[in-house]
N, C-alpha and C positions, 0 to 999 in steps of 0.2 A: 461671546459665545455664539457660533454658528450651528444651523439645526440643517441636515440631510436626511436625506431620503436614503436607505438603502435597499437594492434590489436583488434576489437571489440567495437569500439567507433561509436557508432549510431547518437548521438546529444550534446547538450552543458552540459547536465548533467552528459554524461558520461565522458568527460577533465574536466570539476568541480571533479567529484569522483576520478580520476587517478591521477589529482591534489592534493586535500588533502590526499588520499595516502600516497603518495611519501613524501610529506611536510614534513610528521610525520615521517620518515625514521631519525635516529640518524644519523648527520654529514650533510644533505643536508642543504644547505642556501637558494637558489634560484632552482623554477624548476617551467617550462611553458610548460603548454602543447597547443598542436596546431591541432585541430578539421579538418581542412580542407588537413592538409596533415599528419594527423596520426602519427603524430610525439613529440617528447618528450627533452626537453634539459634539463640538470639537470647540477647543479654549487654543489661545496663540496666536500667532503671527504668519502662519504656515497661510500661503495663497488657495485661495478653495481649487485652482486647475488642478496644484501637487497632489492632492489629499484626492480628487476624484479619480487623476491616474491613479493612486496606491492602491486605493480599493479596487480599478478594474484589475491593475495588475495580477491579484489576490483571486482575480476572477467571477468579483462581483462588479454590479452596476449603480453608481451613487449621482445625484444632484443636489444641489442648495434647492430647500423648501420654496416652493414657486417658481422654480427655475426652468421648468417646461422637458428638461431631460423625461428618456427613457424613464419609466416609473413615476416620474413629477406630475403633480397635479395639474389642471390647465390652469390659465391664470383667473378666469371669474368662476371657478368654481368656489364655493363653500366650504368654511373650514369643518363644516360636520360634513360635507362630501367627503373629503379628506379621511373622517374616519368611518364612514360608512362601509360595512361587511359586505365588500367584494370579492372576497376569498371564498366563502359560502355555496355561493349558487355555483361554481367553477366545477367546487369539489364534487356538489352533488348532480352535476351532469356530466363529470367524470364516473361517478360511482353507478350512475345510471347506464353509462355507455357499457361500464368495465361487466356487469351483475348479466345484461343483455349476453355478454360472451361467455361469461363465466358458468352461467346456472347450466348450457348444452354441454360443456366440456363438464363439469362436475357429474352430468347427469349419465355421461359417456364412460369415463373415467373410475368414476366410483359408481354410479348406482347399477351399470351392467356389470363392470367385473369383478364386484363382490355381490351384490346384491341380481344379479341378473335380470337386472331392469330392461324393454324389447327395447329395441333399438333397428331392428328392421334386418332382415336377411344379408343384406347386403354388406354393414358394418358388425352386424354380429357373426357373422361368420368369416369377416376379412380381417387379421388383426392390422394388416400392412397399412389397409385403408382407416383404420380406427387411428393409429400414430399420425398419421397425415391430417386428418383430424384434427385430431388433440393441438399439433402442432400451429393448423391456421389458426385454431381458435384461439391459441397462449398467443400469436403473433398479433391479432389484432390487439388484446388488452395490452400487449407491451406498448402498442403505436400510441394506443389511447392515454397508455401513462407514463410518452416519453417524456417525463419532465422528469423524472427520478433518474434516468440516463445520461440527459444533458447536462444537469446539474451535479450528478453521481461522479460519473468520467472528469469530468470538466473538473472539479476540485481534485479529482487526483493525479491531473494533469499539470495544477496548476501546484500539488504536493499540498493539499490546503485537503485532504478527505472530509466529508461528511455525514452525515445520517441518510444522505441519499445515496451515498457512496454503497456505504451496507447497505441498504435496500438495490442496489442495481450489479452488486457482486451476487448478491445471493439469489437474487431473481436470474441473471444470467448465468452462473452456474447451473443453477437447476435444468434450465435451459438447455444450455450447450452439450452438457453429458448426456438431455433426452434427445439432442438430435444424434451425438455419436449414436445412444440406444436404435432410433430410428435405422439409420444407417445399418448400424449389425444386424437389425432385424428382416431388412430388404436384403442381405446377403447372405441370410438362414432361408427367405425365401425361395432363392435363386438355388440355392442347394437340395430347399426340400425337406428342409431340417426343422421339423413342427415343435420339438424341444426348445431347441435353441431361438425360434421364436416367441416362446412362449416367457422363455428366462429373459433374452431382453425385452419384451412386453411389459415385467413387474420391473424393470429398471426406468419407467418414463416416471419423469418428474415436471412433469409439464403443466399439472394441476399444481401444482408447489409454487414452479415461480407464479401461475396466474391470480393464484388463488395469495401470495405475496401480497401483490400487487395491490390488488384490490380490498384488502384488509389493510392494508396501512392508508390506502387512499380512504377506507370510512375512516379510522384514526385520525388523519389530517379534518378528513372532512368534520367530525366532532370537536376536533381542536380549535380548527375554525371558527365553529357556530361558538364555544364555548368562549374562546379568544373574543369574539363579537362582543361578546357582552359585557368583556371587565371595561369596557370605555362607553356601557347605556349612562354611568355619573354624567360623564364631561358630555359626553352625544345630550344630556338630558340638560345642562349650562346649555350649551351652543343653543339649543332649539328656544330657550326663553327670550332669545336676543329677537325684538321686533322687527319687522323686513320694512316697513316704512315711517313714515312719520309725518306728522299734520301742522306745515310751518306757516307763519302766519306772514305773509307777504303785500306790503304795502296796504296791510287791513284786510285782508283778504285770506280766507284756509286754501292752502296745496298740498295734495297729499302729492310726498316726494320719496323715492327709494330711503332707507337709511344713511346708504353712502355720498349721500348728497349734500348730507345736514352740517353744516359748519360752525365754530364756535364762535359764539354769540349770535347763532341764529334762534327766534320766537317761532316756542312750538306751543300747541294746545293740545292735554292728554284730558277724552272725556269718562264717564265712570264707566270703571268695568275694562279700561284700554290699560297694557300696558304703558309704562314710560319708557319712549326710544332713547334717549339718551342722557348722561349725567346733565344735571341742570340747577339751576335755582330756583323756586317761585318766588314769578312777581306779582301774582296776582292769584288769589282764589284761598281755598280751605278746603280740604281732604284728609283722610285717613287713608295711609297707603302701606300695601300689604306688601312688606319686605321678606316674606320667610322665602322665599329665590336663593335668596343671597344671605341672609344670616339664620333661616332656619325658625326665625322667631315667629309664631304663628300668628299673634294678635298683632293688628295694625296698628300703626304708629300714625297721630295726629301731625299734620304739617298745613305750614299756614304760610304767608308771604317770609320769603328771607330764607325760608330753612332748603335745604340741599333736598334732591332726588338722585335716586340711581338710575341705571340703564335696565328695563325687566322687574321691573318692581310695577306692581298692579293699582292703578288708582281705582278704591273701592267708591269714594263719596263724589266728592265737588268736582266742578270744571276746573281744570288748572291752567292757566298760562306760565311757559317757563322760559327759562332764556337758556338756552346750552353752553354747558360750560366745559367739558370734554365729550370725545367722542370717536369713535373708532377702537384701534386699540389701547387709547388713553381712559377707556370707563371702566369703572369700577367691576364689571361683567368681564368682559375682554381680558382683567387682570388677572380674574378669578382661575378664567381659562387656562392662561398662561401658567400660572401658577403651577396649578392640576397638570399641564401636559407636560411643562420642565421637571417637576417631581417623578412622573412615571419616565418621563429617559433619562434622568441620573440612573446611576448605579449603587446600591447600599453597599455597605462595607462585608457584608454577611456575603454574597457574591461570588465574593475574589475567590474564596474556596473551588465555587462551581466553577469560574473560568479557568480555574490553575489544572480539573481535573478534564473539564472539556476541550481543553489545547489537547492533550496527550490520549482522549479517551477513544478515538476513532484508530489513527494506527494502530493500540493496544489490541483492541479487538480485533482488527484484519489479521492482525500476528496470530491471538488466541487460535483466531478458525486456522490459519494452515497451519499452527503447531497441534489442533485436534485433528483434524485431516490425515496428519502423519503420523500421530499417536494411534491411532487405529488401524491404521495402514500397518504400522508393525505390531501392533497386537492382532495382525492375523483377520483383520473382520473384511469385509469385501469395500471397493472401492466406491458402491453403493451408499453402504452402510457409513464409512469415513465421509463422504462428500454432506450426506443429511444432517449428519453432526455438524459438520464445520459452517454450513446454510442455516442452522437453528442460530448457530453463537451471532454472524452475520445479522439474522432479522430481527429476532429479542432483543440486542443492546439498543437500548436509545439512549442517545445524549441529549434527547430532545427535553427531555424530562427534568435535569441537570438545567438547562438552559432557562427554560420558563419559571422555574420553582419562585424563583424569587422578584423578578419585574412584573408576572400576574397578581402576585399579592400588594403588590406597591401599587401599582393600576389601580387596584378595587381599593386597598386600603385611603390613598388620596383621594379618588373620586369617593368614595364615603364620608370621609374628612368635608371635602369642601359642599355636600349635601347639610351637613351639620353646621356652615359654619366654621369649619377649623380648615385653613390653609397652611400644608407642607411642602414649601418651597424646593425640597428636597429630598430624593429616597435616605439620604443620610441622617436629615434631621427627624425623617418619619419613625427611621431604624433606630435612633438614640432618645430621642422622646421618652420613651418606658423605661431607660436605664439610668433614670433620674434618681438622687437619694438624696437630695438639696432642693426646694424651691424657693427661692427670693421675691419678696413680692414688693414691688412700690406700693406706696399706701397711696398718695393720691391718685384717685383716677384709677386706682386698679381694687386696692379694696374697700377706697371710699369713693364717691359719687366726684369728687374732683371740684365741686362746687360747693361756697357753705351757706347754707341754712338757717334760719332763725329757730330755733329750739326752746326755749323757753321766755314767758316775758313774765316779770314781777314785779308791777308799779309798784310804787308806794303808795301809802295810806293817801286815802282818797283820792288816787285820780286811778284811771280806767285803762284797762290793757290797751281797747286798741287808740286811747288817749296818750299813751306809753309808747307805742308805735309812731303813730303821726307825729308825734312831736320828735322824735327820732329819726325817723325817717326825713322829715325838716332839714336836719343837724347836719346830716350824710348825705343831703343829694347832692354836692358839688365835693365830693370824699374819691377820690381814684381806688381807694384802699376795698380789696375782695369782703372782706365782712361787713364794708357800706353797701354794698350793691346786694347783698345778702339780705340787709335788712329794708333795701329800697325796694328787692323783691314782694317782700312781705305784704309790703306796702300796698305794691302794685295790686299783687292778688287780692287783698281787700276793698281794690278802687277807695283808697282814700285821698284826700286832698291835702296838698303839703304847703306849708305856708313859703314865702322868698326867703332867704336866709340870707345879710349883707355881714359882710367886714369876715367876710369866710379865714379860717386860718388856719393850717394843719399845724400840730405844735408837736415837734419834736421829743421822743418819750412815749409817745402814744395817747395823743389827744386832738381833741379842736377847738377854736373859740369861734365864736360869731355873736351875732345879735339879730334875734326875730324879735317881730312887731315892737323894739325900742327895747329889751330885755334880753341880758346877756346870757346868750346859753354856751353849756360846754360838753363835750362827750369824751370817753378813753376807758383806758383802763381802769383799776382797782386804784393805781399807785397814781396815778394823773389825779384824778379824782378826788383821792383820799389828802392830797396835799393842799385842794382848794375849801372844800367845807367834812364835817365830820360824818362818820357814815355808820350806821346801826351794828349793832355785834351781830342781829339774826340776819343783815343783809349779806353783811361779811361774812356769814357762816355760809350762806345759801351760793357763795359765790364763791366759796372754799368747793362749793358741793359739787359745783358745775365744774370748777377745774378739773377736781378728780376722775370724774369721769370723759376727758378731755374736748371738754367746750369751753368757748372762750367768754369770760362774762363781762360786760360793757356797760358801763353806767351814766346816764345822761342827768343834766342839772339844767335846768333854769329861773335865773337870778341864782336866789339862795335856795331854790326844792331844791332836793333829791326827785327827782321823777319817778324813777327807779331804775332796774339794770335789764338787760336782754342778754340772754346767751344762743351766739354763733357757731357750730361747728358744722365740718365736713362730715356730712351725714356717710356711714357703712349703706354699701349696699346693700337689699335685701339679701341675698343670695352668696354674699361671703362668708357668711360662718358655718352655711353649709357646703361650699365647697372645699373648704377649710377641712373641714372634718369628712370630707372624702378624701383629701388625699393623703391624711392624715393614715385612713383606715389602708389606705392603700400603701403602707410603711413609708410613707413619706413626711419628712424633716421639712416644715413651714416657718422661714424666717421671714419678717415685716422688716423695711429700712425704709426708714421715713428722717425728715429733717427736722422735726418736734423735740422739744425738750423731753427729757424722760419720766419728766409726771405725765403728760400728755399723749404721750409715744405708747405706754405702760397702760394707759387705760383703754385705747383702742386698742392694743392688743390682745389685752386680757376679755373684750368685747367679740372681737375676731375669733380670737381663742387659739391663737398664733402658739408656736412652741417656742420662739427667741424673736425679743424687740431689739433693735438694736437706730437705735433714737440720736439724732444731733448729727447725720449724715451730711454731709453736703455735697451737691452733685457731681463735683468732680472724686467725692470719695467714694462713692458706688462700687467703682470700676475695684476697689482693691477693697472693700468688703466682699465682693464675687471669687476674688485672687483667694481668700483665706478661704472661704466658704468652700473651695476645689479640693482644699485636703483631704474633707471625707468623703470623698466621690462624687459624682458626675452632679453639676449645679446648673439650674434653669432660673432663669430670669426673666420675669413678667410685669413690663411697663408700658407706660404709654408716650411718656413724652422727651420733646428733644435731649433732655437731660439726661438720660435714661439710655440712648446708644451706646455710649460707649461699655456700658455696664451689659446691654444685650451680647455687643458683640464680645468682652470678657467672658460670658456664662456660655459651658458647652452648647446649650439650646437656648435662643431668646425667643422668648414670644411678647410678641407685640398685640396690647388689646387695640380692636377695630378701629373704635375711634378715637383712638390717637393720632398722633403727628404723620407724618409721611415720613420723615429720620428716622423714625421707630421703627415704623414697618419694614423699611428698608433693611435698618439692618438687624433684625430680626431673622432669624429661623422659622418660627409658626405666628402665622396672623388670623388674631379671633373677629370674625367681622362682625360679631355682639361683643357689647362689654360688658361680661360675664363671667367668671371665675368659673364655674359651672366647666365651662370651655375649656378651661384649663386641667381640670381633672378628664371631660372625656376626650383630649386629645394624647393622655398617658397610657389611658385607657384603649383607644384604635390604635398605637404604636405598641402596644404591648402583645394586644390581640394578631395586628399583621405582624410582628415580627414571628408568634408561636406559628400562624399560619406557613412563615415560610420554612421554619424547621422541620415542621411537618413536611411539606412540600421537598425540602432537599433529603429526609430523612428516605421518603418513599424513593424518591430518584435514587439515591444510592442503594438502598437495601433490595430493590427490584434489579439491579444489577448485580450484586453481587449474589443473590438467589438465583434469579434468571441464567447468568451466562454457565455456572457451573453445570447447571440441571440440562441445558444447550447443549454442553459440551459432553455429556456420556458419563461425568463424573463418577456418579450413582448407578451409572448402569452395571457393573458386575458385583453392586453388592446387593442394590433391591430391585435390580432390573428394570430401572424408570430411565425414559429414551423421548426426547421432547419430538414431535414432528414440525419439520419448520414452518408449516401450516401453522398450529396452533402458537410458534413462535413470535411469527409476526400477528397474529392476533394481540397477544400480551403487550409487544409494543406499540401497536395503534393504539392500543388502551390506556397505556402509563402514563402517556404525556395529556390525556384527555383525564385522566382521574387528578393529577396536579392541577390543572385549569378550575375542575369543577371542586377539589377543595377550596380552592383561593376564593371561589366564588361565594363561597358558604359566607366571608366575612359581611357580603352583603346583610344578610342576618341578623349581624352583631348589633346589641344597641349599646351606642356609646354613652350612654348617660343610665345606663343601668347600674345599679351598685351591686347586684349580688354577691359578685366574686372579690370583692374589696376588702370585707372581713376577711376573708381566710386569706387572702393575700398578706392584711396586719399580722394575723395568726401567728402564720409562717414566720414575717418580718422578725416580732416577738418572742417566738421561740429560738430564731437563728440568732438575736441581739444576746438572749437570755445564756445561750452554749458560748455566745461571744465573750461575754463580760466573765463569764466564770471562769473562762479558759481565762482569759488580760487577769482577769485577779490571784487565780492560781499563779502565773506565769509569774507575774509584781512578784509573789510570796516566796517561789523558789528562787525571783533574784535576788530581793533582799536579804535569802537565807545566806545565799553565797557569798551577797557582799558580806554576812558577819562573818564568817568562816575565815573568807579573803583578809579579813581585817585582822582576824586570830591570829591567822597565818603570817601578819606582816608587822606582827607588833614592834616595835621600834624599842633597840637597844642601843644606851652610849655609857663607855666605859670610860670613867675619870681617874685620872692621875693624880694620886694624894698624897702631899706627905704631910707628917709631922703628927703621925696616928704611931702611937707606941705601946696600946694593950687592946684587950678586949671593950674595954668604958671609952674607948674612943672609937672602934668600929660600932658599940650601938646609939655615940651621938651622932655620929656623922648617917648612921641608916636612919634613926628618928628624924632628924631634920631632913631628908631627903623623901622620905616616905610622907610627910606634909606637907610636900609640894604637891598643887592640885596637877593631875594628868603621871602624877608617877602611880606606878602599878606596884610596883617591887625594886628595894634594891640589896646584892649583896656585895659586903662591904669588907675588906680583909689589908690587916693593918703589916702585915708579911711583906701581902705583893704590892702593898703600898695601893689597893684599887679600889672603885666600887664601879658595879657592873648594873645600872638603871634601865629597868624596865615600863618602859613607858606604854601609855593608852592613849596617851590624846600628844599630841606635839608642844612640846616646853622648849624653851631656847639654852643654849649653853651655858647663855649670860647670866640668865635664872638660876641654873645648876649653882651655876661656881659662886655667886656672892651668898648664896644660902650654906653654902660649905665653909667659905672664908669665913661668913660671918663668925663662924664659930671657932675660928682662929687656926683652919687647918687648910695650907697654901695649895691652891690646885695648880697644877703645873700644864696639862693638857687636857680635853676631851676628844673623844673617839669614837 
């Protein structure tokens, strides 16, 4: 996937045209373009020269990111240089320049010849010199804002129209017709004709185009400042990243740029300093504040061994670290990346607005000259037709159509990755909330991934942590995750373990050995219970712990009983209520875990899961996801290598933080806490951006189809409303600035807020409740039909009988026919020699005939 720059993009038509451009480039597959940050990603084989000609062809101007082209950044600039709001100050020393020309002509134009505001002898009494006037002054603001020109013509030069296109028809219109005005007017002069200057006088439209102009340039200019701000997330990532670093050289500190720092170089971060780069400690003890990067507020204790990130704050101790990535390999730089591939995919929700922004510019240039002419033969003056057909011209925006939905992906991802929730993609951001499955690995995702010592219960007279130490003994040369569980235990009590010789894992689930010359043993129930006998209340108490799915372990030496200790993979605090959020949220929470189904069944019902589905094995994931897709869209939440291919099976996978790198990889959303919590408010920020963007395309649309009719005079002969294209273009500076500043609103949102959860269940509940009654109704009228159907198909076979010669043989022959099971009815007639069997259930022929024979009356056929 390559990322470009593109240049000259005004509105949604012009990423539509740069779009299918590119499309048509031999070798490209995929390529999105992105309106709001003038950017370009292209998938395939196509060579970037091809792809940069199509886009100029197209008659814009594109580079590969860093590439030093027209538009491209330099090369040591910053990647928050990169997105720093230079669009901003342009606008408002455009709007500064344009207001300077505008405020004399407004004040000429309108405030003397309606309002008769002085203007000096000279111009109030010359109308010839007042248009001359008017004229410099619209001519400077057009110089001032040829960029709506060059860009305007130039696409429809290039047959690619755009929103500057309208804005530079309807400004020159306005225009051109006040210079014709001018012109008739210096030629009423020369005659002497004080009328006829006076009628072309109220035909100058010259504060129209100016005043255009300058109204769409604040529009742009509020777009801008607005635009600015859907990338403060990522601008607010990029600024965390430390600009040096303090490496430790030959024994010695040097403070060196960032970009200097290489892996496996020793750096020292002091308290209060960020950490420049991913690292290890090798040396020191701190508490270091990661909410940067996972949002988690309280600091997390780190000691020699444990990892650091890049922007993560040491609160405590001096640390020495050794770097272990760095650049765009650390855990920051991903985040980034992350965040800024998300806002230039395109969502699926989109395709709408491109399919109507390819077509929405020519439509309206047609609109205006078929209003133009519509009035023109209704008789109204060519005045009157030209102002209408200049309103439909500056009110349409396709600008609005364009933004609606990459502004909300912008702020919805950069709010995401503020929290903690990484969306790889506008697609996965878009589909996230249109979950109605979630699958959840149990280890590591809604259990801690590690197990734990959980209960201990020596026996009679020896002492818990005498039950431990001597256990811990058993298991310290044990590989097995529940030795190391209890050697944990151990540790935390700083107890002292004696040598343990003649070590021996025994097959079944056991070990022998021998400490201080006595032979001890550890295992299960069943290991156990086969070498000495064990209490009915131990056995109970180890019934107790299964049940609720821990594992219990019993240790002997010589002949004690010691007693048992139960292991299990501790739930995290915070899954059974994130459980019951997205629970309330109508959402279906399945667990797959690889535990038996006692064990499976009691962390479940702990969880508070709605389906266990227990004895998985890793490669069966992948086609418990496959069934689970039946009843709509399914998400999948794991951590480890085991667990991709099951990610990449589920419409959304999300990968918790600390998990594998396989995981993340192939993952959809990456929670960089391991928190379930995460997982509900990333339903929740894809739910909220998606309403955002309907919202967003609902405005775009319905402000055009309001707008252009009301432009166009529609209304004018029946409630006499007539838009001036003054207040036209007003409307459309605005529209695309009210889209910006809704998407903006999501900043607002808190993604871990529940309130709107319930009535979300609510709804869920009520819609499941109309569901099932309609499926049960439905069942009731099919099974009606099948009985019906079944009336309707009862099954008749006619036998051929002879040697029936009265009536006492037609009623042996129907008795014994009529006790055959599955006959209904038979009539029997000793004339036609027949009997005509109506059956209910299927009997075989064979059945028929020897129950008739038996009775000594020869059947000859059935039928």
């Amino acid at each position: 996937m390559e990322h470009y720059d593109v240049i000259g993009m005004s509105c949604a038509a012009c990423s539509a045209r740069v779009e299918k451009a590119v499309r048509d480039v031999e070798g490209v597959t995929e390529v999105s373009v992105n309106l709001l940050t003038n950017s370009m990603l292209v998938e395939g084989t196509a060579d970037s020269s091809a792809i940069i000609t199509a886009v100029k062809k197209a008659g814009y101007g594109a580079a590969k990111k860093g590439g030093g082209a027209p538009g491209a950044q330099e090369g040591g600039a910053s990647a928050s240089d990169a997105l720093a709001d230079k669009e901003t100050p342009k606008m408002k020393r455009r709007l500064i320049a344009s207001l300077g020309f505008l405020i004399p002509l407004m004040y000429l134009s309108m405030g003397h010849m309606m309002w008769g505001w002085w203007v000096g002898d000279f111009l109030g009494n010359n109308m010839l010199a007042q248009g001359i006037t008017q004229l410099l002054l619209t001519g400077f603001i057009m110089v001032i804002n040829q960029k709506f020109f060059i860009s305007g013509f130039g696409g429809l030069m290039h047959r690619s129209p755009n929103m500057d296109t309208l804005v530079a028809l309807g400004a020159s219109a306005s225009f051109v017709y006040s210079v014709y005005a001018l012109y008739g007017m210096s030629q009423a002069a020369l005659s002497g004709d004080t009328e006829l200057m006076m009628a072309y006088h109220h035909e100058f439209y010259f504060e129209s185009a100016a005043m255009i102009l300058t109204l769409i340039t604040v529009g742009k200019m509020l777009e801008a400042c607005a635009k600015g701000r859907t990338t403060d997330a990522l601008k607010s990532l990029m600024d965390l990243a430390p600009k040096t670093a303090t490496l430790l050289v030959d024994g010695a500190e040097q403070t060196v740029p960032i970009d200097q720092v290489k892996k496996g170089d020793r750096f020292v971060v002091r308290p209060g300093e960020s950490i420049p780069v991913d690292g290890v400690i090798v040396s020191g003890e701190s508490a270091v504040d990661e909410s940067a990067l996972t949002g988690e507020s309280i600091p997390v204790d780190k000691a020699a061994g444990d990892a650091v990130s890049a922007a993560t704050i040491n609160r405590a101790g001096f640390l020495t670290c050794e770097a272990t990535r760095v650049g765009e390999d650390t855990t920051l730089a991903k985040i980034i990346q992350m965040v800024s591939d998300a806002s230039a995919t395109k969502a699926p929700v989109a395709k709408v607005a491109d399919k109507v922004s390819g077509i929405f510019v020519p439509t309206v240039i047609a609109i205006a000259i078929v209003t133009i002419f519509v009035w023109l033969f209704a008789g109204e003056s060519f005045g009157f037709a030209l102002a209408r057909g200049i309103s439909v011209l500056v009110i349409s925006c396709p600008c609005a159509l364009g933004l609606a939905t990459p502004v909300a992906i912008m702020v919805g991802s950069g709010m995401g990755a503020k929290a903690g929730v990484l969306f790889k993609t506008a697609v996965s951001l878009e589909e996230t909330g249109k979950v109605r499955t979630i699958a959840l690995d149990k280890t590591g995702t809604i259990t801690q991934g590690a197990p734990k010592v959980t209960d201990l219960i020596p026996a009679a007279d020896i002492r818990p942590e005498q039950l431990l130490q001597k256990a811990a003994s058993m298991e310290q040369k044990s590989e097995h995750p529940l030795a190391r569980a209890i050697l944990e235990a151990a540790t935390e009590q700083k107890l002292t373990l004696d040598p343990i010789d003649d070590f021996t894992a025994v097959v079944g689930g056991g070990l022998r050995g021998r400490i201080a010359g006595k032979t001890v043993m550890a295992g299960s129930r069943s290991f156990i219970g086969n070498q000495i006998e064990l209490s009915q209340k131990l056995v109970k108490q180890a019934d107790d712990c299964a049940a609720q799915g821990k594992t219990p372990l019993f240790f002997v030496e010589g002949d004690t009983l010691l007693g048992m200790i139960a292991v299990a993979d501790i739930m995290k605090e915070d899954s059974h209520e994130a459980i019951v959020q997205l629970q309330n949220m109508g959402i279906r929470v399945v667990m797959l875990t690889g535990d038996n189904a006692r064990t499976a069944a009691a962390i479940g019902a702990k969880a508070g899961v709605d389906e266990v589905i227990s004895d998985v094995l890793p490669e069966g994931k992948e086609e418990v996801i496959r069934r689970l897709s039946g009843a709509g869209k399914v998400v999948m939440v794991g951590d480890g290598i085991n667990d991709a291919p099951a990610l990449t099976r589920a419409d959304i996978g999300i990968a918790i933080g600390a998990g594998t790198d396989v995981a993340i990889d192939a993952a959809d959303v990456v929670l960089m806490k391991s928190s379930l919590m995460d997982v509900a408010a990333a339903v929740r920020l894809s739910r909220q951006t998606l309403k955002n963007i309907y919202e967003n395309l609902f405005w775009a649309f319905i402000y055009n189809v309001i707008g252009i009719p009301l432009a166009a005079g529609v209304w004018y002969p029946i409630f006499g409303w007539k838009l001036n294209p003054m207040f036209g273009a007003a409307a459309m500076s605005l529209s695309s600035f009210c889209v910006v500043m809704n998407a903006l609103r999501l900043n607002l949102f808190d993604v871990h807020s529940t309130k709107r959860d319930y009535r979300i269940r609510e709804k869920k509940r009520i819609y499941d409740d109309v569901s099932r009654v309609s499926k049960e109704r439905k069942e009731e009228l099919q099974e009606k039909d099948q009985n019906t159907k079944k009336e309707n198909e009862t099954m008749t076979k006619t036998m051929h009988i002879t040697g029936m010669m009265c009536g006492h043989c037609e009623a042996r022959v129907k008795k014994t026919l009529e006790a055959i099971k599955g006959v209904k009815e038979a009539a029997v007639s000793h004339e036609t020699g027949t009997a005509v069997v109506t059956l209910d259930a299927d009997v075989s022929d064979s059945t028929l005939k020897e129950a008739v024979e038996a009775q000594d009356y020869p059947v000859t056929s059935i039928e």
